[in-house]
C-alpha positions in Angstrom: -20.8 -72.6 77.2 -24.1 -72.5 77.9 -26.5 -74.8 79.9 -30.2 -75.6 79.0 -33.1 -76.2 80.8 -35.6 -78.0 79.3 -39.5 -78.9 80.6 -39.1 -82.9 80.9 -42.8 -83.0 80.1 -43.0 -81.3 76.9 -39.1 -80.9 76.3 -40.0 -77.2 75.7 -36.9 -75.3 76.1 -37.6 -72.7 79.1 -34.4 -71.0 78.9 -30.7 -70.8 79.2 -27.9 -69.8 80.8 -24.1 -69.1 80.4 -21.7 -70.5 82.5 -19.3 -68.5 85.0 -16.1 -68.2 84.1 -13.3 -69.3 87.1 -13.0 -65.5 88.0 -16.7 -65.1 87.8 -17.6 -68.1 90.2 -14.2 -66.9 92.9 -16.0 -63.3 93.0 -19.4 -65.0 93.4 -18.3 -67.3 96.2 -16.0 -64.7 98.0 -19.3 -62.5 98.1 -21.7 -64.8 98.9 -19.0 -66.1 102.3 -19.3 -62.3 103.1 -23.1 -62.1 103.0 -22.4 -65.4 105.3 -20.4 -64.0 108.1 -22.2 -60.8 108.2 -25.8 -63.2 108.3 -24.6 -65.7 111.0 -24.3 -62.8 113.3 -27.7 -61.5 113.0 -29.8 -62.3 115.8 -31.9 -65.5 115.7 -34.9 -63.2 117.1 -34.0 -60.9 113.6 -33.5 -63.4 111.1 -37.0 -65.0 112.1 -39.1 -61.4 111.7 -36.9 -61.2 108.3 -37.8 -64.4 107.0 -41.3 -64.6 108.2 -41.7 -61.2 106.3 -40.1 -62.8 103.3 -42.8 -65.6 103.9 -46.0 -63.0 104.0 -45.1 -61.4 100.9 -44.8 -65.0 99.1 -47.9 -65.8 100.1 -49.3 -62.7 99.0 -47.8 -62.9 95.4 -48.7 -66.8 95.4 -50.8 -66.4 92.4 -48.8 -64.0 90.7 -45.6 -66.2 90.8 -47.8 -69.5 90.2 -48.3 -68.1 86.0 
């Protein structure tokens, strides 16, 4: 099964995607708690640097993502 998304101004279809499977979305989940539990022991102080590096290099690429 897939699942569309669609621009609600034009209805122009902008692209889709296929579902997980139950396997699929278990294997996702159990990885995604492991990035968790490895994240929440990070440093505050770290996490900050990490995301405020995250935010410099968005707002370098601002008008490169904005097309």
């Amino acid at each position: 099964m897939k699942v569309i998304t669609v621009n609600p101004a034009s209805g122009k279809k902008l692209a889709s995607y296929t579902l997980f499977s139950k396997n699929q979305l278990d294997q996702s989940l159990k990885v995604s708690q492991g990035a968790f539990e490895e994240w929440k022991n990070v440093p505050v102080s770290q996490r900050a640097l990490l995301v405020k590096g995250v935010g410099k290099k968005l707002l370098e690429r601002k008008e490169q993502y904005a097309k």
